[in-house]
C-alpha positions, 0 to 999 in steps of 0.5 A: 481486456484483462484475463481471468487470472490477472489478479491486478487491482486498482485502490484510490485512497489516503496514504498513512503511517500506523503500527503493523504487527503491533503486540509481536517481535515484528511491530514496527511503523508501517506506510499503509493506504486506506480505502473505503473497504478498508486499511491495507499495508502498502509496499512498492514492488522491488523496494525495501518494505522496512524502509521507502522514502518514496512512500514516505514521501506519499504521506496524507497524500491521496493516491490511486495504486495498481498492483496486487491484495495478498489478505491486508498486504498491497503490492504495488506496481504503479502508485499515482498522486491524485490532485 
C-alpha cells in the first residue's frame, strides 16, 4: 500500500520527440510520453536530460513509466516497453 505522501505515479503512453522550450535560449529536441491526459517531458532519473540514447531508443514506442510529475516534467524511475 503506498502512504499518502508517495508521490510516485504511473503513465501508459507513446514515447515521442518534439521541441521543448521552443521560442527561448533553452529550445532544443526533447523525448517527451503522451498520454491520454496530456504531453509530458520525459527524463530517466540519474541519466543525462540533454542527451539519453536509452530513451531515444524508446521512440514511437508504447511504454508504461513509474516515477514522479513536477507540472510538464516525468521523472522516471522504471520505464517499461508495452507489446
Amino acid at each position: 500500500m503506498k502512504a499518502d505522501n508517495d508521490l510516485s505515479r504511473e503513465l501508459r503512453g507513446l514515447v515521442v520527440i518534439s521541441m521543448s522550450n521552443v521560442g527561448s535560449k533553452s529550445e532544443h529536441e526533447g523525448i517527451f510520453i503522451q498520454t491520454s491526459d496530456g504531453t509530458y517531458l520525459l527524463r530517466k532519473k540519474g541519466a543525462n536530460p540533454f542527451n539519453d540514447p536509452g530513451l531515444k531508443e524508446l521512440v514511437g514506442q508504447q511504454v508504461v513509466v513509474t516515477g514522479t510529475l513536477d507540472r510538464n516534467l516525468f521523472l522516471a524511475d522504471k520505464i517499461e516497453r508495452l507489446d
